[in-house]
C-alpha positions as protocol buffer text, in pm:
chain_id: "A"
residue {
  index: 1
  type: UNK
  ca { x: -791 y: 1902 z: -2941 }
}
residue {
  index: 2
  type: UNK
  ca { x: -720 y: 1580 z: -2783 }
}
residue {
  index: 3
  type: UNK
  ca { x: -424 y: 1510 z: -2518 }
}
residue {
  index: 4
  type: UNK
  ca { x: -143 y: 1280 z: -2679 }
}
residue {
  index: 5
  type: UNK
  ca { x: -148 y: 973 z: -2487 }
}
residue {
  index: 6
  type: UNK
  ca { x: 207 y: 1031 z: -2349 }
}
residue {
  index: 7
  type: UNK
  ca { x: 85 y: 1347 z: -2174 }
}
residue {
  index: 8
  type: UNK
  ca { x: -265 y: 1208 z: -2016 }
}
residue {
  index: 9
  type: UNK
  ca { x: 40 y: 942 z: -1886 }
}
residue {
  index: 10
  type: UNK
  ca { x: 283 y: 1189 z: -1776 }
}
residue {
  index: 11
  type: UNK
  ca { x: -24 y: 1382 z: -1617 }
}
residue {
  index: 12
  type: UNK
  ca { x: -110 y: 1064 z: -1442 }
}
residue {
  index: 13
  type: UNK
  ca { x: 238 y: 994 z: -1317 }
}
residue {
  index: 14
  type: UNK
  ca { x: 271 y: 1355 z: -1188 }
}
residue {
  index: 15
  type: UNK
  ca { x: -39 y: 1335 z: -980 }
}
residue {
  index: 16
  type: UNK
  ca { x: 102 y: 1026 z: -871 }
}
residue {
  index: 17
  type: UNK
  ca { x: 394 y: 1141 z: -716 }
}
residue {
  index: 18
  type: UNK
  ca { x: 280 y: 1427 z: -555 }
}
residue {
  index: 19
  type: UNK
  ca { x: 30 y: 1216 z: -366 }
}
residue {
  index: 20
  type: UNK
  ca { x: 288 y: 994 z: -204 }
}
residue {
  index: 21
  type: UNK
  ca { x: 489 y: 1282 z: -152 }
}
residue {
  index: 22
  type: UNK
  ca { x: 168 y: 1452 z: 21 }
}
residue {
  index: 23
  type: UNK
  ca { x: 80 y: 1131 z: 196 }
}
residue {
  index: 24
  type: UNK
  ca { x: 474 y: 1081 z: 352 }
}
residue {
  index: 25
  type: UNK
  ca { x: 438 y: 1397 z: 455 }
}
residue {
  index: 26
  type: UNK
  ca { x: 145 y: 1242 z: 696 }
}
residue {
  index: 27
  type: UNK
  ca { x: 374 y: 986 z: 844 }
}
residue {
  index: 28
  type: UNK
  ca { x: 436 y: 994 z: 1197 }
}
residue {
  index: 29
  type: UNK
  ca { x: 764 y: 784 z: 1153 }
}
residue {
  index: 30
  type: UNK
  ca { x: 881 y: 558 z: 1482 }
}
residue {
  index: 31
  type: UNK
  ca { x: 1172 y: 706 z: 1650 }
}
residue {
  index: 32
  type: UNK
  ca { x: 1497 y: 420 z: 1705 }
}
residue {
  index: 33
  type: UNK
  ca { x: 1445 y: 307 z: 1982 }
}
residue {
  index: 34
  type: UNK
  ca { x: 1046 y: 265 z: 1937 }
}
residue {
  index: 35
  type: UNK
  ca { x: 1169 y: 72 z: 1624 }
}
residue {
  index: 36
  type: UNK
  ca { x: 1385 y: -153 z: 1817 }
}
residue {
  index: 37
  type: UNK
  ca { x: 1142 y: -231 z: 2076 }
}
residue {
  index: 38
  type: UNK
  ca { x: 912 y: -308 z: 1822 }
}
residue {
  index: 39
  type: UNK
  ca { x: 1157 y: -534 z: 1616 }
}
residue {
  index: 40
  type: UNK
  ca { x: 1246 y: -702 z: 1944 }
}
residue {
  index: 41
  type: UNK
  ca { x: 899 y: -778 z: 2043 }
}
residue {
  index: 42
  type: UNK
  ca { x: 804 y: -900 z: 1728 }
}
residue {
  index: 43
  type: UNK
  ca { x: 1169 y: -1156 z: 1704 }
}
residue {
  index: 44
  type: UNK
  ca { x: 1053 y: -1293 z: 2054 }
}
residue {
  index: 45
  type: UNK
  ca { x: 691 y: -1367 z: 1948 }
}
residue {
  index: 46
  type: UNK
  ca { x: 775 y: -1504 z: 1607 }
}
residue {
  index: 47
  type: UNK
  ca { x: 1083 y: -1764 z: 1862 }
}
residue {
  index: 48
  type: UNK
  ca { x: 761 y: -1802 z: 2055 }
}
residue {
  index: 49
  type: UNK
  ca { x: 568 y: -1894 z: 1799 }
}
residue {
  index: 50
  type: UNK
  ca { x: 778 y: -2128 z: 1640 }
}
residue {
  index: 51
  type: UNK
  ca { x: 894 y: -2294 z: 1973 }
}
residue {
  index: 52
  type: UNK
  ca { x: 494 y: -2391 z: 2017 }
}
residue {
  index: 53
  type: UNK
  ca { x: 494 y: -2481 z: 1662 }
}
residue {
  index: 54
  type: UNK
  ca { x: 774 y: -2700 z: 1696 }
}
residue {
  index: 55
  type: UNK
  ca { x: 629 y: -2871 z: 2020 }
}
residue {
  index: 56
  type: UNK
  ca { x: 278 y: -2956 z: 1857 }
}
residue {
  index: 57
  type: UNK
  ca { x: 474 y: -3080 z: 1536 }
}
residue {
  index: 58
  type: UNK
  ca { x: 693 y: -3304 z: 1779 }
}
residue {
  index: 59
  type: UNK
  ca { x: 342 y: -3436 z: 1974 }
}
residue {
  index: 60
  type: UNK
  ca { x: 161 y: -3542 z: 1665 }
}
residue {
  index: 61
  type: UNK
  ca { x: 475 y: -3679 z: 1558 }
}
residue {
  index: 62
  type: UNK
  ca { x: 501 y: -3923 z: 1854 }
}
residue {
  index: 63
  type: UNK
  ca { x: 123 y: -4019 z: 1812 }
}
residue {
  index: 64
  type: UNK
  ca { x: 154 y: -4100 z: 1486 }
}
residue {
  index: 65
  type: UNK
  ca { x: 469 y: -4317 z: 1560 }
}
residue {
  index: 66
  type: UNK
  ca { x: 290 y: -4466 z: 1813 }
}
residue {
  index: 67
  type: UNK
  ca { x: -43 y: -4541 z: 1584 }
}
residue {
  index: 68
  type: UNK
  ca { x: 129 y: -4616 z: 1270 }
}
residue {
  index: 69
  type: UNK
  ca { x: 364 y: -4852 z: 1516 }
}
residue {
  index: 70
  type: UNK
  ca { x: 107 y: -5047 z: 1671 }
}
residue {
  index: 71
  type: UNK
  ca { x: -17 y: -5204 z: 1346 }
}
């Protein structure tokens, strides 16, 4: 007799579920403050990044002004 196609779904779904239940359980979750160090750390290279970013815009900027103006 052949499954309904709800229940090879269900059975699916099921097996589902218990694997991310089985693979959370494998987690080593960050503590707070780890977290927070982390979060900082990543804030000040992402300002970094964007500073830099910012500068190099602002450079090609001015040579470009100062190409575009000389014609």
């Amino acid at each position: 007799m052949a499954k309904s196609k709800a229940a090879v779904t269900e059975n699916r779904l099921q097996r589902f579920a218990r694997e991310i239940r089985t693979e959370l359980k494998k987690v080593v979750w960050p503590s707070r403050q780890e977290a927070i160090n982390l979060t900082m750390i990543v804030a000040g290279v992402s300002v970094a990044v964007g500073m830099f970013l910012g500068g190099v815009d602002l450079v090609f900027k001015k040579l470009f002004e100062m190409i575009i103006g000389g014609f």
